[in-house]
C-alpha positions as CSV (number, residue, x, y, z in Angstrom):
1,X,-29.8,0.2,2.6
2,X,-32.8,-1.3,4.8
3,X,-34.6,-4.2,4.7
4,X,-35.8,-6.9,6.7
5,X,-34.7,-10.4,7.8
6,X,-36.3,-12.5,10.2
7,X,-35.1,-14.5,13.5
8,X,-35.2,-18.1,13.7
9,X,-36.4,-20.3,16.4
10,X,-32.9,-20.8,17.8
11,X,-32.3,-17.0,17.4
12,X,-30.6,-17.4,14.3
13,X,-30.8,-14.1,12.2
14,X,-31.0,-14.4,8.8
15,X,-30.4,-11.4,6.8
16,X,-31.8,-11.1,3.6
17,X,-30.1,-11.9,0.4
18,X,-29.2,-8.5,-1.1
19,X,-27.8,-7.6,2.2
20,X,-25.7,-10.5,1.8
21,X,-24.6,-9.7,-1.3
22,X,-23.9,-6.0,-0.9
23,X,-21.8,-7.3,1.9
24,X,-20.0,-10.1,0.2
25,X,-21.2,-12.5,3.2
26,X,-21.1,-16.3,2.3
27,X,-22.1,-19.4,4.3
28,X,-19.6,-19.9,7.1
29,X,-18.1,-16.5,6.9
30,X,-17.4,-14.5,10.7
31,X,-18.9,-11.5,11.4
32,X,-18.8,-9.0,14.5
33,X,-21.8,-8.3,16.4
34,X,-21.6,-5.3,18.7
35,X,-24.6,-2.9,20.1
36,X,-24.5,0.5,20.1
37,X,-27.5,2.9,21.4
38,X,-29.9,-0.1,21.0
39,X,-29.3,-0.8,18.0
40,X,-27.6,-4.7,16.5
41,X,-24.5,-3.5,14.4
42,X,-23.4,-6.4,12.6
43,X,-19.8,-6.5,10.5
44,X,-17.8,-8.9,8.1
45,X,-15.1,-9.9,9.8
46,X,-12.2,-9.1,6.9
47,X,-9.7,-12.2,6.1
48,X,-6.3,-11.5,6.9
49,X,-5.1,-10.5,3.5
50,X,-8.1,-7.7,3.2
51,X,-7.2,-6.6,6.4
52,X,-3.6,-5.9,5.7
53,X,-4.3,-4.2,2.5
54,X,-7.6,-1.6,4.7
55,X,-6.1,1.9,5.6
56,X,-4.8,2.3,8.5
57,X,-6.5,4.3,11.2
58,X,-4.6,4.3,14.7
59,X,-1.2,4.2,15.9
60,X,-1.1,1.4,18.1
61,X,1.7,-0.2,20.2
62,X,1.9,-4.3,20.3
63,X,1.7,-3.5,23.9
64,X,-1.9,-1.7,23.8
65,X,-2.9,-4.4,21.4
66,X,-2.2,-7.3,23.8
67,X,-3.4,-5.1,26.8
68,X,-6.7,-4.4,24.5
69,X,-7.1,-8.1,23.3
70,X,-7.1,-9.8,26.8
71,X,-9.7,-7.4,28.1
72,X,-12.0,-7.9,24.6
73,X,-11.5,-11.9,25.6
74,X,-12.0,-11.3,29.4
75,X,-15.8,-9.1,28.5
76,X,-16.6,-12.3,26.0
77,X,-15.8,-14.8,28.8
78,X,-18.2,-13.3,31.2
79,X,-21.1,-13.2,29.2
């Protein structure tokens, strides 16, 4: 699916309404922005319930996880 949204003055983006939908986004739901190869990738962020029921893709220890997670929040805190 493409379509177009628009950017507010803030740089709010605003997404239009069947992308919403075909998403499930509501007001005050997260989602995950991340760039790859120049281009604004933008994901639902599942609850915790969804999550737990999504296949699982990666054998990960609790280790790599924590080790993973602090680096994630140490790339956020420098921007």
């Amino acid at each position: 699916m493409i379509a177009k949204g628009i950017v507010g003055k803030k740089g709010e983006l605003f997404p239009p309404k069947e992308i919403r939908d075909k998403l499930g986004l509501k007001s005050g739901d997260e989602v995950v922005y991340r760039v790859e190869n120049s281009k604004l990738i933008i994901e639902p962020v599942p609850d915790i319930l969804t999550a737990i029921k999504m296949p699982k893709f990666a054998k990960t220890t609790v280790k790599e996880f924590h080790a993973e997670r602090q680096q994630l929040a140490k790339e956020v805190a420098e921007r």
